[in-house]
C-alpha positions in Angstrom: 0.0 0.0 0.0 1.1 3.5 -0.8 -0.2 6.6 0.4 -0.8 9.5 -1.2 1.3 12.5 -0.9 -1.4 15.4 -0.9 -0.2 19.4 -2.0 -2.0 21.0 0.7 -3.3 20.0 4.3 -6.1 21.6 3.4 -6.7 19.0 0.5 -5.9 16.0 3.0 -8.7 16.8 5.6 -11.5 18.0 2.9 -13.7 14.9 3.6 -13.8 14.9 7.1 -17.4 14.6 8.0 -19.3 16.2 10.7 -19.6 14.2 13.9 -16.2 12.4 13.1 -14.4 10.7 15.8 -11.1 12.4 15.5 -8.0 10.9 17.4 -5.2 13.6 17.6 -2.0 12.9 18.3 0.4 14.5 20.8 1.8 14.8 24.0 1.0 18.7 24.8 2.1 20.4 21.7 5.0 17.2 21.3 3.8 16.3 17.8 0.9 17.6 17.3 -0.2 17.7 13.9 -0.7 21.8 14.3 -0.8 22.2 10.2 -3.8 19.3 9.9 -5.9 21.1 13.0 -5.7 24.2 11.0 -7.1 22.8 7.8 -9.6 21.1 9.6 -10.6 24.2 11.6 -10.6 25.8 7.6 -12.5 22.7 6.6 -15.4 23.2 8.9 -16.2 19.9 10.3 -18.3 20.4 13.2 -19.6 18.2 16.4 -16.5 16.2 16.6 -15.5 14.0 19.1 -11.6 14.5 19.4 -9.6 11.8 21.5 -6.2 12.6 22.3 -4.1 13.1 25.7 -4.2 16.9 26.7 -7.3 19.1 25.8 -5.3 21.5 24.1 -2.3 24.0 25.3 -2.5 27.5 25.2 -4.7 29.3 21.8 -2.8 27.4 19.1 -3.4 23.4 17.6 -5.9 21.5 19.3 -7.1 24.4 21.5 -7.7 27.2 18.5 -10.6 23.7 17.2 -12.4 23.9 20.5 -12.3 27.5 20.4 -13.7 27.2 17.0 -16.8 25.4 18.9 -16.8 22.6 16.5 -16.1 19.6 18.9 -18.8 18.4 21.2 -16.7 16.0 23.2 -13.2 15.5 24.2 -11.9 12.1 25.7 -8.5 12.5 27.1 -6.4 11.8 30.3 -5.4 15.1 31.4 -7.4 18.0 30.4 -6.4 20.3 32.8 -3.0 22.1 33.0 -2.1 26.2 33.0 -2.5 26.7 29.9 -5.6 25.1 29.3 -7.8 28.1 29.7 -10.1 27.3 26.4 -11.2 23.8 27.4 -11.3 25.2 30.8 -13.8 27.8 30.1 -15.9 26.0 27.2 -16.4 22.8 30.2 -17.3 25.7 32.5 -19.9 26.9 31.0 -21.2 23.4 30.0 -20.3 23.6 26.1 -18.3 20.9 25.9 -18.5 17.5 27.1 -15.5 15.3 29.0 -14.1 11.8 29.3 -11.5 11.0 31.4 -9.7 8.3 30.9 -6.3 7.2 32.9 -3.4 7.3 30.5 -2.0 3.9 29.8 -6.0 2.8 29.5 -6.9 5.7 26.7 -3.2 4.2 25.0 -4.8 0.2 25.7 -7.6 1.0 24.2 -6.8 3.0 20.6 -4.1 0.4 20.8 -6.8 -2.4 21.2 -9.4 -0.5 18.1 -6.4 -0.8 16.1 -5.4 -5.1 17.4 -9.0 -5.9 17.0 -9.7 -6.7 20.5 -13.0 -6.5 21.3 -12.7 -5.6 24.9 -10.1 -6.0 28.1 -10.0 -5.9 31.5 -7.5 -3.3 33.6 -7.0 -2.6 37.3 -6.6 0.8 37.0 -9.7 2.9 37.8 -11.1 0.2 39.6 -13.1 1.7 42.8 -13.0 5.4 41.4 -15.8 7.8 39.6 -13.9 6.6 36.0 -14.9 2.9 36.7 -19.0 3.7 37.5 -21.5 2.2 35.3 -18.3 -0.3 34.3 -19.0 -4.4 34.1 -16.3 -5.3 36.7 -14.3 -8.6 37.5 -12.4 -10.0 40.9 -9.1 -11.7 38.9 -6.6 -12.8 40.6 -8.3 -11.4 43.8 -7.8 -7.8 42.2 -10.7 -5.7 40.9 -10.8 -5.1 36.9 -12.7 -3.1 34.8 -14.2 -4.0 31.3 -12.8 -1.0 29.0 -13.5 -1.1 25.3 -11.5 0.1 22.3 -11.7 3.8 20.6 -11.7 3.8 17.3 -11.4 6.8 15.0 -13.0 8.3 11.7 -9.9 10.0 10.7 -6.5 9.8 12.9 -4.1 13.2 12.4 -0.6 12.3 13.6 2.9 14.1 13.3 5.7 12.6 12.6 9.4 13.5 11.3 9.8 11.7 8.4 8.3 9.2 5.8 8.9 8.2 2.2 6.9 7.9 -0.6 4.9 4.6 0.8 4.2 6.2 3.9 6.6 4.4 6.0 6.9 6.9 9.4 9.7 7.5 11.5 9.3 9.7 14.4 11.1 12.1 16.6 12.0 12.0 20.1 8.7 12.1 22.4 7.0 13.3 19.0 6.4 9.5 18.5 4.1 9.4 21.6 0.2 8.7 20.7 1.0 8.8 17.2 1.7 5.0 16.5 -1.3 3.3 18.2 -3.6 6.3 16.8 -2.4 5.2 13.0 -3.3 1.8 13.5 -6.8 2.8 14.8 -8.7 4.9 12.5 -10.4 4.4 9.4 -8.3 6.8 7.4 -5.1 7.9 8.7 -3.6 11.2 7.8 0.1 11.9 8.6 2.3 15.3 8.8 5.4 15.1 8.2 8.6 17.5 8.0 10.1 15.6 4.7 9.5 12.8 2.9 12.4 11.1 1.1 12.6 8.1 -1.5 11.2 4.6 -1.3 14.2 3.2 0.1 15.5 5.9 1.8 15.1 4.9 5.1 16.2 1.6 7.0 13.3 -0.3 7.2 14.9 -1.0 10.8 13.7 2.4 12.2 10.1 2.5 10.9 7.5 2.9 13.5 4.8 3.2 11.4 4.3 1.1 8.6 3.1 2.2 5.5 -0.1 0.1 5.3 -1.2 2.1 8.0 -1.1 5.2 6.7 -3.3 6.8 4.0 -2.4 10.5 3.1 1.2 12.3 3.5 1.5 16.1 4.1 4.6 18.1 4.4 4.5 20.9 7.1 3.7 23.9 6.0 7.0 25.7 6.4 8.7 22.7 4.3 6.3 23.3 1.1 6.8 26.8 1.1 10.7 27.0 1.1 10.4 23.8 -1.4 8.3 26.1 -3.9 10.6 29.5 -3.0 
């Protein structure tokens, strides 16, 4: 499989339907796919549900979307931090809705969406608000909880580099949610800061395969001093 390399981010996110289920990747603004949010936020798609760690940082990426009022719900594990004043204020005042989910369990299950599990059971959460309204088993002794995969619409990941089959290699913490969202989500759209040759890089460092991956787009600032 092959993906396509698409001229604009713009192009890449065109289809996106209202009331997609939207998994973003990053770790705060650690590769977050800032150049996809803002063609989406272009693009228009409204009543999303957006899954992704953090609820957005500061006015920029993931926070200038729910600014934009165009998600209804946000499932991540930490949604609150200084510079989360736009979530903050939008869950105030009851125009946005919240789930929580611990970290390693939102990473289980967009891992699990993407392995085909149907369902698993974790410790963590058990005897808190998170695991109410939860099927719950004694293993072991120990109390689980029944959690069930997220699967996405569309996935929007960063990465650092790919080549012409989509083959992903990522930087630093930038690889964070990014692999598990790609292997989740119906159509997977990656941005990248260059893409090289088939070939070009050792097959031993890919993250993210290319069968994964659907539609390429360089960052912004790459296409521009590619076409100067």
């Amino acid at each position: 499989m092959t993906a396509r390399l698409y001229a604009s981010a713009d192009e890449a996110v065109a289809d996106v339907e209202d009331g997609s289920t939207v998994l973003i990747g990053g770790f705060g603004m650690a590769g977050m796919p800032v150049d996809l949010i803002d063609a989406l936020i272009r693009q228009g798609a409204k009543d999303l549900i957006v899954v992704s760690n953090n609820a957005g940082n500061g006015d920029t990426g993931l926070a200038a979307l729910l600014a934009k009022g165009r998600v209804r719900k946000v499932v991540c594990s930490f949604p609150r931090q200084s510079d989360s004043y736009v979530f903050d204020e939008l869950y105030r005042a009851g125009r946005i809705e919240l789930e929580v989910v611990p970290q390693g369990n939102l990473a289980e299950r967009i891992r699990a969406a993407g392995a085909g599990i149907g369902a698993f059971f974790c410790p963590t959460g058990a005897g808190t608000p998170l695991a109410e309204g939860k099927e719950t088993r004694v293993i072991d002794g120990r109390i689980y909880v029944l959690e069930h995969p997220i699967r996405g619409d569309v996935a929007l990941i960063g990465a650092h580099r790919a080549d012409r089959m989509g083959n992903l290699v990522y930087r630093k913490t930038a690889r964070n949610f990014g692999p598990v969202m790609a292997t989740a989500a119906a159509t997977v759209i990656a941005q990248v800061a260059e893409v090289v040759d088939t070939g070009r890089i050792d097959p031993e460092t890919v993250v993210t395969p290319s069968i994964y991956v659907d539609r390429l787009v360089r960052e912004a600032h790459v296409t521009q001093e590619a076409s100067a």
